[in-house]
MARBA-3410 file (N, C-alpha, C, O; in Angstrom, 1 decimal):
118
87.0,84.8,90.9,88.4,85.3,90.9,88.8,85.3,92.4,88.2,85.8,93.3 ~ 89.8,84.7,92.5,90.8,84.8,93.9,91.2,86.0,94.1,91.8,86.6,93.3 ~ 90.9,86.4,95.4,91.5,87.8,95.7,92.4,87.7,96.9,92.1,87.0,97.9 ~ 93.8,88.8,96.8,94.6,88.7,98.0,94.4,89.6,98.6,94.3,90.6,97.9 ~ 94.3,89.7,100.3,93.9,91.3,100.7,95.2,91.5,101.5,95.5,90.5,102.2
95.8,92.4,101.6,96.9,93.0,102.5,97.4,94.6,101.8,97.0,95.7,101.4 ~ 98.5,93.9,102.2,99.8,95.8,102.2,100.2,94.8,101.8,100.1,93.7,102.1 ~ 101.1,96.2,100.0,101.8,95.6,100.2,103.5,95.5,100.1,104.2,94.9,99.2 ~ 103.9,96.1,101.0,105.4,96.1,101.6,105.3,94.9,102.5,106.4,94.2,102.6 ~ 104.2,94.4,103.4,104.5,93.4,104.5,105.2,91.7,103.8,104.8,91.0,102.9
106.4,91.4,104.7,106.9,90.3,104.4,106.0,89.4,104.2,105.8,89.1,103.0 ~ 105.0,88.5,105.4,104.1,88.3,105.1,103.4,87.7,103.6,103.4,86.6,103.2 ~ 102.8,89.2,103.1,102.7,89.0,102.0,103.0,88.9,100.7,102.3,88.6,99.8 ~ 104.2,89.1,100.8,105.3,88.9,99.9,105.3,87.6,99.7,104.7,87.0,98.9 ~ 105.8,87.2,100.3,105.7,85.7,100.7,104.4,85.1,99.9,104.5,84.2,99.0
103.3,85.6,100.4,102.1,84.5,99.9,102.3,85.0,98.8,103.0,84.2,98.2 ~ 102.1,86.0,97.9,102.3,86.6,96.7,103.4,85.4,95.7,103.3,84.9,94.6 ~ 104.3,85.5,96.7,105.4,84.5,95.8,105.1,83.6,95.4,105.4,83.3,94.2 ~ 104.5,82.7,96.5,103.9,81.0,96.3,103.1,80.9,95.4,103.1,79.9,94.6 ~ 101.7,82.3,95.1,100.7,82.3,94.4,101.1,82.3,93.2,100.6,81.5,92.3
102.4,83.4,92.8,102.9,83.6,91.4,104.1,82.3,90.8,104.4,82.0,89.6 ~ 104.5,81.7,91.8,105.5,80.7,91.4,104.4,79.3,91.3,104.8,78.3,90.6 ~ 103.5,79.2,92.0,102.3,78.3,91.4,101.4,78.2,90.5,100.4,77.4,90.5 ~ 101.9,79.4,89.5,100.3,79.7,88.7,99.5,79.7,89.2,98.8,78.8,88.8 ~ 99.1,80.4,90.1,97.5,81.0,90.8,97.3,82.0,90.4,97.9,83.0,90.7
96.3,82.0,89.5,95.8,83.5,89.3,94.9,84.6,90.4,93.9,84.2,91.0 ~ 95.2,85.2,90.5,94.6,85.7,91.8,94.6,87.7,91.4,95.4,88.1,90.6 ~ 93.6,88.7,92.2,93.4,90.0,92.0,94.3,91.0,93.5,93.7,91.0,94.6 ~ 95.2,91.4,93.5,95.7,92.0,95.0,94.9,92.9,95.0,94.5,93.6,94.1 ~ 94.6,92.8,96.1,93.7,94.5,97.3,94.8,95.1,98.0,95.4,94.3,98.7
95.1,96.0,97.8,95.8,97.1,98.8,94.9,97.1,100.0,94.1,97.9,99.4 ~ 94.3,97.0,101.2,93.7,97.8,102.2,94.2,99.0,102.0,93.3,99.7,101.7 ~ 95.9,99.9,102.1,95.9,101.3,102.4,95.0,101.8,101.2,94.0,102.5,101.3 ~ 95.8,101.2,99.5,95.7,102.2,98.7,93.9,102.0,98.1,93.3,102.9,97.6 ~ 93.4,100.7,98.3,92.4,100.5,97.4,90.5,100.3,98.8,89.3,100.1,98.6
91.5,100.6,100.0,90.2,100.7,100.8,89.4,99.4,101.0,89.3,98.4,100.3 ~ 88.8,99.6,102.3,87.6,98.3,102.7,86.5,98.9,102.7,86.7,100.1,102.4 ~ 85.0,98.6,102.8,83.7,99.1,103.3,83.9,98.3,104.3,84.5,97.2,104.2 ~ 83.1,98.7,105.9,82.4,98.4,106.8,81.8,96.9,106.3,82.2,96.0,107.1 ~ 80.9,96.5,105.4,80.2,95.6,105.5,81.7,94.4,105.2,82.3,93.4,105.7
81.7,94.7,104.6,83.0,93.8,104.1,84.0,93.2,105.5,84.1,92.1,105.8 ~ 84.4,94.1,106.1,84.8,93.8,107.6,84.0,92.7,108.6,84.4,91.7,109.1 ~ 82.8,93.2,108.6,81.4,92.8,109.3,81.4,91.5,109.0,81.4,90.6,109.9 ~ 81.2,91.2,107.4,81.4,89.4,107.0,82.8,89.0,107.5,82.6,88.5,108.6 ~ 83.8,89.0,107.4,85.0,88.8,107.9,84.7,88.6,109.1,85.0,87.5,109.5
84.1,89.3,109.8,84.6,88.5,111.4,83.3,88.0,111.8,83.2,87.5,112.9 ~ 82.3,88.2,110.9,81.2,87.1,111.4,81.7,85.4,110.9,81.3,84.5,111.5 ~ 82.7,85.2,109.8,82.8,84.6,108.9,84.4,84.0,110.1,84.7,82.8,110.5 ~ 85.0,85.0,110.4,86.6,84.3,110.7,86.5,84.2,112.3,86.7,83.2,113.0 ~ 86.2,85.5,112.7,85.9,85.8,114.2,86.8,87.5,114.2,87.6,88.0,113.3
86.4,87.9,115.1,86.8,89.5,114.5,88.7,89.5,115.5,89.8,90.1,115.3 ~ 88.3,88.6,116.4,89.5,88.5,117.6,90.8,87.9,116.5,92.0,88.2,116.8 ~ 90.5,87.1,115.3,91.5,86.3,114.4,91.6,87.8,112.9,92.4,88.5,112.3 ~ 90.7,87.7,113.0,91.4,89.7,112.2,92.0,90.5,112.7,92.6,91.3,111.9 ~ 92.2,90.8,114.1,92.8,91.9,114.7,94.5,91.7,115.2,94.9,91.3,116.3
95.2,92.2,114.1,96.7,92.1,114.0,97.2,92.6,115.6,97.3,93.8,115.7 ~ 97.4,91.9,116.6,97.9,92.5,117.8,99.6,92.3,118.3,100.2,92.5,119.4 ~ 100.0,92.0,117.2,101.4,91.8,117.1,102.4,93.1,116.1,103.6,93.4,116.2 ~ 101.2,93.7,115.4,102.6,94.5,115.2,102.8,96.1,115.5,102.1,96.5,116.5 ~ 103.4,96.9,115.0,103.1,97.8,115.7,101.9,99.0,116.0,101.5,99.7,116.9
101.7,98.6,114.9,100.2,99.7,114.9,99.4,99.4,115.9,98.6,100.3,116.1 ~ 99.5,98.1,116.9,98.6,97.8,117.7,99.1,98.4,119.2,98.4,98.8,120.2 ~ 100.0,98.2,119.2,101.4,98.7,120.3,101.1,100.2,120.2,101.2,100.8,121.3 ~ 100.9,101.0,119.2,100.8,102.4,119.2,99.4,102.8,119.9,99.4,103.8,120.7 ~ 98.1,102.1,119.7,96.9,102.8,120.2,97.1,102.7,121.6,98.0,101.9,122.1
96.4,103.6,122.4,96.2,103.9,123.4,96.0,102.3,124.6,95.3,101.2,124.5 ~ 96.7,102.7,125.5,96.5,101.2,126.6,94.8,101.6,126.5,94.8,102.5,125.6 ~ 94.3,101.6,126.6,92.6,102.3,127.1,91.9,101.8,126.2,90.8,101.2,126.4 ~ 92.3,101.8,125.0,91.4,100.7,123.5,92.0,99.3,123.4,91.5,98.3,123.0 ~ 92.8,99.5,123.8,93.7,98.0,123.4,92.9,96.9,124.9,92.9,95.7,124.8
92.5,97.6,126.0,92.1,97.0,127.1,90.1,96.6,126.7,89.4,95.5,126.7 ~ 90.0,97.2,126.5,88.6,97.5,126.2,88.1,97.8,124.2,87.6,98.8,123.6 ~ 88.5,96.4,123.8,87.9,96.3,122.6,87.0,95.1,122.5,87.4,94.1,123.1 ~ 85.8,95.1,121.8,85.1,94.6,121.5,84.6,94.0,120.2,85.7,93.9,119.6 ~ 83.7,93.6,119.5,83.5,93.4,118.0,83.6,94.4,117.1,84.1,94.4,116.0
82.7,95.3,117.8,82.0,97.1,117.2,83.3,98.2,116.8,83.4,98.9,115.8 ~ 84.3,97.8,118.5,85.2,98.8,118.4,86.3,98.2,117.4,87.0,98.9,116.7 ~ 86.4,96.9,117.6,87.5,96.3,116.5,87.1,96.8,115.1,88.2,97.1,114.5 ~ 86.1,97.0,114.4,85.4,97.3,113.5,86.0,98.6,112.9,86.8,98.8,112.0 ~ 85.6,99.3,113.6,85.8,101.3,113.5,87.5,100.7,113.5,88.0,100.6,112.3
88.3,100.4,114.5,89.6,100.3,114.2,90.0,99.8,113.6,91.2,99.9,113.7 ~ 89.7,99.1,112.8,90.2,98.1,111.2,89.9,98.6,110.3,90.4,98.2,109.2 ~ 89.1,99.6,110.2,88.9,101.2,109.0,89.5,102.0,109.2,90.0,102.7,108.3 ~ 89.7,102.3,110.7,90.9,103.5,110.8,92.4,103.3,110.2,92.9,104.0,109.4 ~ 92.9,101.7,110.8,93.9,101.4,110.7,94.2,100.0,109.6,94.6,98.9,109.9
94.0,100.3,108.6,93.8,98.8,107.8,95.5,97.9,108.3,95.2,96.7,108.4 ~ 96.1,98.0,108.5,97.6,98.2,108.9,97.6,96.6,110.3,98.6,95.9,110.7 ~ 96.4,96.6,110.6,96.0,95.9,111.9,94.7,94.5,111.9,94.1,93.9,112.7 ~ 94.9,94.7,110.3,94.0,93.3,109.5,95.5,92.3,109.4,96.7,92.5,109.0 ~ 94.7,91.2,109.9,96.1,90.2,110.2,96.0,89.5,108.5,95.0,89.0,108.1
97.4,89.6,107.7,97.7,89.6,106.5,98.2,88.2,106.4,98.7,87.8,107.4 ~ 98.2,87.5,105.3,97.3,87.7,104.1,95.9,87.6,104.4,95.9,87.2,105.6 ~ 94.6,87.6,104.0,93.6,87.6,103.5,93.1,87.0,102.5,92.5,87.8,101.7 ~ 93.2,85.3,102.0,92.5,84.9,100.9,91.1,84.5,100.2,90.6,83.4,100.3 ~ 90.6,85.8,99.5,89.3,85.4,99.7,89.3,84.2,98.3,89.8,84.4,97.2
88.4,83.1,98.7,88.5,82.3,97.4,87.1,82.2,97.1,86.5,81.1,96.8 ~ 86.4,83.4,97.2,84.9,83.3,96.7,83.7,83.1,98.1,83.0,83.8,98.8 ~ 84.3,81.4,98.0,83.2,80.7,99.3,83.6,80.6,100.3,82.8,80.1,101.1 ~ 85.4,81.0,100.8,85.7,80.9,101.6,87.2,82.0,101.9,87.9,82.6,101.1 ~ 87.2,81.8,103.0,88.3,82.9,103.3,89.5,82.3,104.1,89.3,81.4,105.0
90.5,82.7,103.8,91.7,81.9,104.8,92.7,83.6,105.2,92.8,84.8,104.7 ~ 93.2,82.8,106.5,93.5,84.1,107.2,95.1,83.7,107.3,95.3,82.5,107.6 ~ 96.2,84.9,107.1,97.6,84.2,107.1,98.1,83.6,106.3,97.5,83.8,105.2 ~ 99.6,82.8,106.1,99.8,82.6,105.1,100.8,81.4,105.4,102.0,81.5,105.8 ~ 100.4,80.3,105.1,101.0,78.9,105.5,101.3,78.3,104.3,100.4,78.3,103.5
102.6,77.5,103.8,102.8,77.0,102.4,102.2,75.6,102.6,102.3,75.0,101.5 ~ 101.8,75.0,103.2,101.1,74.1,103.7,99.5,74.1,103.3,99.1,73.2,102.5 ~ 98.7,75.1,104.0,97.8,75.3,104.0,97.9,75.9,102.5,97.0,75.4,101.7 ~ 98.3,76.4,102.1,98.0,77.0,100.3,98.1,75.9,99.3,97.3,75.7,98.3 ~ 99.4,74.9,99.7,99.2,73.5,98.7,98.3,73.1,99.1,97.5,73.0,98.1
97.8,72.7,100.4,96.0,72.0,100.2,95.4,72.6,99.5,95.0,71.9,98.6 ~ 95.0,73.8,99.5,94.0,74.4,98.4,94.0,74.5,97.3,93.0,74.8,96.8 ~ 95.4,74.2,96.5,95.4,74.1,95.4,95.8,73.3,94.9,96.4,73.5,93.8 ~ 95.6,72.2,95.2,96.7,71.1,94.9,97.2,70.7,93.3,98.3,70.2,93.3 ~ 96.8,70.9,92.6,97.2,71.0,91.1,98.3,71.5,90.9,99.1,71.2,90.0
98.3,72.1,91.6,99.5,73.2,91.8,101.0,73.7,92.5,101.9,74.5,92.3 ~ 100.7,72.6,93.3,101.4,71.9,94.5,102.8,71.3,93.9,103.8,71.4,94.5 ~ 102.7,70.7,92.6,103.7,69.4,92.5,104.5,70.9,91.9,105.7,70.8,91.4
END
């Protein structure tokens, strides 16, 4: 099963949401706020994407932490802050099993599905 991981009020995901439902893609939505991450789950993610391509630094949640974390983050601390703040996982999140895609490109989603595409 295809799963979508985000929020979801963000345009963003709205967006991929739409493409997925106006394509017949079946797919499971994850809330991060309402439905939670585990640590390990994070851990594959940025072993798997890179933890620097997870870490939403564009919106505001990232703007609100402290200049002092935002200077001095690393893999570990991005980690603890992507549990604190699910809000700062850069959205969408497609897990397709064997692989993960980060973002949301109508481009990049017709390649993946292409059946689906026309």
């Amino acid at each position: 099963m295809i799963t979508l991981y985000g929020i979801r009020n963000c345009d963003t995901m709205k967006k991929a949401r739409k493409w997925l439902d106006g394509h017949g893609i079946d797919y499971r939505f994850h809330d991060y706020r309402k439905d939670g991450l585990e640590r390990e789950q994070l851990e594959a993610w940025a072993d798997e994407l890179g933890w620097e391509a997870l870490l939403n630094r564009r919106g505001t949640t990232w703007r609100k932490l402290p200049e002092a974390v935002r200077n001095h983050i690393d893999r570990d601390a991005a980690i603890d802050i992507l549990l604190e703040h699910p809000a700062l996982i850069k959205r969408p999140l497609l897990d397709l099993g064997d692989s993960r895609i980060l973002g949301f490109q109508p481009d990049t989603y017709a390649a993946l599905f292409p059946a689906s595409a026309g």
